[in-house]
C-alpha positions in Angstrom: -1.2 4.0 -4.1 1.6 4.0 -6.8 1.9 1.7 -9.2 4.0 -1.2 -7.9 1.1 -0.8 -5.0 -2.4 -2.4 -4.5 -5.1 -2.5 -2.3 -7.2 -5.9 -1.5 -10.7 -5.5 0.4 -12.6 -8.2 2.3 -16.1 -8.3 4.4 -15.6 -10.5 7.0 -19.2 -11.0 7.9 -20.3 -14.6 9.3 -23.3 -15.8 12.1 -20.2 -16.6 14.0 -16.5 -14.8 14.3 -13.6 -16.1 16.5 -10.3 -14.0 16.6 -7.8 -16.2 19.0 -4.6 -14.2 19.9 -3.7 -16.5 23.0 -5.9 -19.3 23.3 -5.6 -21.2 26.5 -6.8 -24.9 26.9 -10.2 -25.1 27.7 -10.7 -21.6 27.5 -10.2 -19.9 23.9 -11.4 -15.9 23.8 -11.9 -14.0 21.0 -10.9 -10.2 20.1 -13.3 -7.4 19.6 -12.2 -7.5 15.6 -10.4 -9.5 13.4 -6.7 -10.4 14.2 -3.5 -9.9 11.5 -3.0 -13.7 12.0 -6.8 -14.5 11.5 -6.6 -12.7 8.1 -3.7 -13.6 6.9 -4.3 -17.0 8.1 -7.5 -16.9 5.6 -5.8 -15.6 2.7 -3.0 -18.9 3.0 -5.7 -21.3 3.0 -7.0 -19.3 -0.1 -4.4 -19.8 -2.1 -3.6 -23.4 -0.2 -0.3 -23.0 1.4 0.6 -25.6 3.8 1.1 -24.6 7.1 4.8 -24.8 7.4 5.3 -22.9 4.2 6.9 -19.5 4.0 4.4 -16.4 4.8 6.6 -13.4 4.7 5.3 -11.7 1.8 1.6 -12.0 3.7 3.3 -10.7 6.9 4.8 -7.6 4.6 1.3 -6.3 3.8 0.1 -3.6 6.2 -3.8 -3.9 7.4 -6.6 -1.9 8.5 -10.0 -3.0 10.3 -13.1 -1.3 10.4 -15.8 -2.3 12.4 -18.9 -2.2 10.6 -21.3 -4.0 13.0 -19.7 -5.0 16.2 -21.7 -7.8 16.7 -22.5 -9.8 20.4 -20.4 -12.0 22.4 -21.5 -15.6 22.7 -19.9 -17.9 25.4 -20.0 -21.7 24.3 -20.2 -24.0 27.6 -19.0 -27.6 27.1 -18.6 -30.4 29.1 -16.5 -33.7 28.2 -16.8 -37.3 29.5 -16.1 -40.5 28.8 -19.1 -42.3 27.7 -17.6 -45.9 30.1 -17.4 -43.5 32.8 -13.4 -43.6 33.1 -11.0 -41.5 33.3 -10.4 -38.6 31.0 -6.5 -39.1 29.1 -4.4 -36.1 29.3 -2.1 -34.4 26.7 0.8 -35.8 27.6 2.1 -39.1 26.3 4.4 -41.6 27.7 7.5 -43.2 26.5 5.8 -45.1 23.8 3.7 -42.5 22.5 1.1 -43.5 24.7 -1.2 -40.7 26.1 -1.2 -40.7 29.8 -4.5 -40.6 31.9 -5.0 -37.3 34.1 -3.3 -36.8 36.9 -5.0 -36.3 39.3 -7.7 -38.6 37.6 -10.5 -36.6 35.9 -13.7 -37.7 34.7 -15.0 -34.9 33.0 -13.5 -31.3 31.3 -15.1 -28.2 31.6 -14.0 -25.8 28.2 -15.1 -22.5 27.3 -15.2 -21.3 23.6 -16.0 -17.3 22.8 -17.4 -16.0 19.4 -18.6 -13.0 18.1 -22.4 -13.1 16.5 -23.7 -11.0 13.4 -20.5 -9.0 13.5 -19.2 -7.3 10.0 -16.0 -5.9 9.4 -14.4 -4.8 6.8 -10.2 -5.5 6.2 -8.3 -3.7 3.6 -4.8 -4.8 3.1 -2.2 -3.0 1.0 1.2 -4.5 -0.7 2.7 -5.4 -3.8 0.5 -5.2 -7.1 1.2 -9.0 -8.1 0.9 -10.5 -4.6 -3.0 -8.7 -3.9 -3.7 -9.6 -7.4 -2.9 -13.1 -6.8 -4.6 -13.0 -3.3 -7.7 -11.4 -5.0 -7.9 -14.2 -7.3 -7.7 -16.5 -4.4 -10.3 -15.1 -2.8 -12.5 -15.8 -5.4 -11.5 -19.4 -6.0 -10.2 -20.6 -2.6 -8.1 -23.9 -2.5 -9.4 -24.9 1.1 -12.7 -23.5 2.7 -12.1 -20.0 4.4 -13.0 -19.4 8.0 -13.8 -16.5 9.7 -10.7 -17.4 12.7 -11.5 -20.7 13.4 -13.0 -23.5 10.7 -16.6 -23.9 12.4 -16.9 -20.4 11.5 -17.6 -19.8 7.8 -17.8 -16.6 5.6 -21.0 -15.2 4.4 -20.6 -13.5 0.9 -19.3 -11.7 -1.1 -15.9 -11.9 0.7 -14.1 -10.1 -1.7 -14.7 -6.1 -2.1 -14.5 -4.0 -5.4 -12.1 -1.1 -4.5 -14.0 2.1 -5.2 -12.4 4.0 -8.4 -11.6 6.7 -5.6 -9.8 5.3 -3.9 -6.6 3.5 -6.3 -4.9 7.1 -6.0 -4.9 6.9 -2.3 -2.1 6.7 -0.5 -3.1 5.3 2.7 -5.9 2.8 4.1 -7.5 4.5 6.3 -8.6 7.0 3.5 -9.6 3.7 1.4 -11.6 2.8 4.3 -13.6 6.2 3.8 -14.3 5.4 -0.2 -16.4 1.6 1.4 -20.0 2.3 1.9 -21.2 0.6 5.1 -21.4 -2.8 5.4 -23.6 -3.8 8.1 -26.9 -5.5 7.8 -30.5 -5.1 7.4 -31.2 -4.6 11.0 -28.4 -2.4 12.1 -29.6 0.0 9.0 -33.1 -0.3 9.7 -32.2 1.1 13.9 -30.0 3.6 11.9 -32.4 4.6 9.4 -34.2 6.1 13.0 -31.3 9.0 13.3 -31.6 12.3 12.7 -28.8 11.9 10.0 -28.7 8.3 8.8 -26.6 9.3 5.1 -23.5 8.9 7.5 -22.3 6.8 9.9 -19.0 7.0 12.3 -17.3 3.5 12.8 -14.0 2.8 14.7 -11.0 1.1 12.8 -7.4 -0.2 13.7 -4.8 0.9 11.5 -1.4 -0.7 11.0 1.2 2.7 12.0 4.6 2.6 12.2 4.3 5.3 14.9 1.2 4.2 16.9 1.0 4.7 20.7 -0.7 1.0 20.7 0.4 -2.7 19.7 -1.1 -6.0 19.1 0.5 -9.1 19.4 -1.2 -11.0 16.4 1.8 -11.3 13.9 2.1 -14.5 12.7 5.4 -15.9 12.4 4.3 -19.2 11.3 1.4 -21.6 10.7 3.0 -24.5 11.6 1.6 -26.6 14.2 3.8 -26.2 17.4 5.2 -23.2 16.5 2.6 -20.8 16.4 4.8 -17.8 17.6 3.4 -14.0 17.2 5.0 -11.1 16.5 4.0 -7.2 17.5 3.2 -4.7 15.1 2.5 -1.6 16.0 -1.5 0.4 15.8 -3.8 3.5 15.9 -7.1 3.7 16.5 -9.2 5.9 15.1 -12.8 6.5 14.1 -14.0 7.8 10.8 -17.0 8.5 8.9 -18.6 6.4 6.2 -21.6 6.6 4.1 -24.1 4.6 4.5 -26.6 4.6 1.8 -29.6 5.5 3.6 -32.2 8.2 2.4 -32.5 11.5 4.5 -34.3 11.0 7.9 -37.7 13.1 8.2 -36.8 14.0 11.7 -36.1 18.3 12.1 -32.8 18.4 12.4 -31.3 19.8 15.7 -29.6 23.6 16.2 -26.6 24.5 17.0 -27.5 24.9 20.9 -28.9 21.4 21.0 -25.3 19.6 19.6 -23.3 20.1 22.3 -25.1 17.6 24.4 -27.7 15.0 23.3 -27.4 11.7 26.3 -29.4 9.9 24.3 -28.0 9.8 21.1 -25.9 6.5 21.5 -29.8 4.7 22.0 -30.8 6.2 18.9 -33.5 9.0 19.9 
């Protein structure tokens, strides 16, 4: 990165996740990884912007994801009632601000809420020297809690990453992203640690590219209540390798005959 450049580096790690890009009432789904809005969205509340204030310097800093430990889905089931037994009231309101009762009359809602569990990722965000410095210090001293998409959904720590000495010369993320040892936790290195190399691990990330054959819809436009409109940005996906930490595994190590093929490396044999 040049000088007028910085890097900022977060673990989003958390028992629960939720990444929203269209939520749907009664039904709200989450992404496989951490959405630009989600982030950015955390970094506001960091440095306690109000919802209908300006966020085009956040929108201005490119992103990258890797996904550290993909985590599980989890499917929350809910019912809703009315403890007298009447009729549920709808969104809409009337003339006098009254909310109207359902139509046709319901007497219970049935909503769906998707999270992901035990997932790590880890977000590095480039942009403007002053602006990641003043995020950085943010991080570290939020105004308003952070949330890992949605506010039931808190951050374990540390949120905030050192950025390796190697990497302030680079010139792009997904190099930075190289420089982060592996993030994941004690379990997914302990089934790791069971490989015949477990010094290095290959992880997928999402990478903010001008010139990417994919796009995601998950620019925010604004925070404002009502108004929640998204943007596209263009993506590439890509995997890279990362190390992990881990001492050598004790396992002989295979030849060059037995590479080419192995089904049963993705379980870890």
């Amino acid at each position: 990165m040049n000088q007028d450049q910085a890097v900022l580096l977060l673990r989003l790690a958390g028992p629960l996740q939720a990444w929203a890009v269209r939520p749907e009432h009664g039904r709200r789904e989450t992404q496989g990884e951490p959405t630009k809005s989600g982030v950015l969205g955390l970094l506001a509340a960091a440095q306690g912007r109000a919802r209908g204030d300006d966020i085009t310097d956040l929108v201005g800093l490119s992103m990258a994801v890797r996904v550290d430990q993909a985590g599980e889905l989890l499917r929350d089931y809910h019912t809703t009632s009315d403890h007298r037994g009447g009729p549920l009231p709808s969104t809409q309101v009337n003339a006098k601000g009254e909310q109207k009762l359902t139509s046709p009359v319901k007497s219970t809602y049935v909503t769906q809420r998707f999270y992901l569990q035990d997932a790590v990722f880890v977000a590095a965000l480039a942009g403007p020297a002053a602006l990641i410095t003043g995020l950085a210090e943010a991080v570290r001293n939020p105004a308003f809690p952070l949330a890992l998409g949605r506010r039931s959904c808190p951050p374990t720590q540390p949120v905030l990453l050192p950025l390796p000495e190697q990497a302030e010369s680079m010139q792009d993320l997904e190099s930075v992203l190289r420089t982060v040892p592996w993030q994941a936790g004690p379990r997914a290195q302990q089934a790791h640690q069971s490989r015949r190399d477990p010094q290095t691990v290959r992880l997928q990330a999402t990478i903010d590219d001008s010139a990417g054959e994919y796009t995601e819809k998950d620019v925010p436009l604004s925070f404002t209540i009502g108004m929640r409109n998204r943007g596209q940005r263009r993506v590439r996906h890509t995997w890279i390798v990362v190390s992990t930490g881990l001492p050598p595994s004790s396992k002989p190590r295979r030849t060059r005959e037995d590479e080419d093929h192995d089904p049963f490396e993705l379980l870890g044999w």
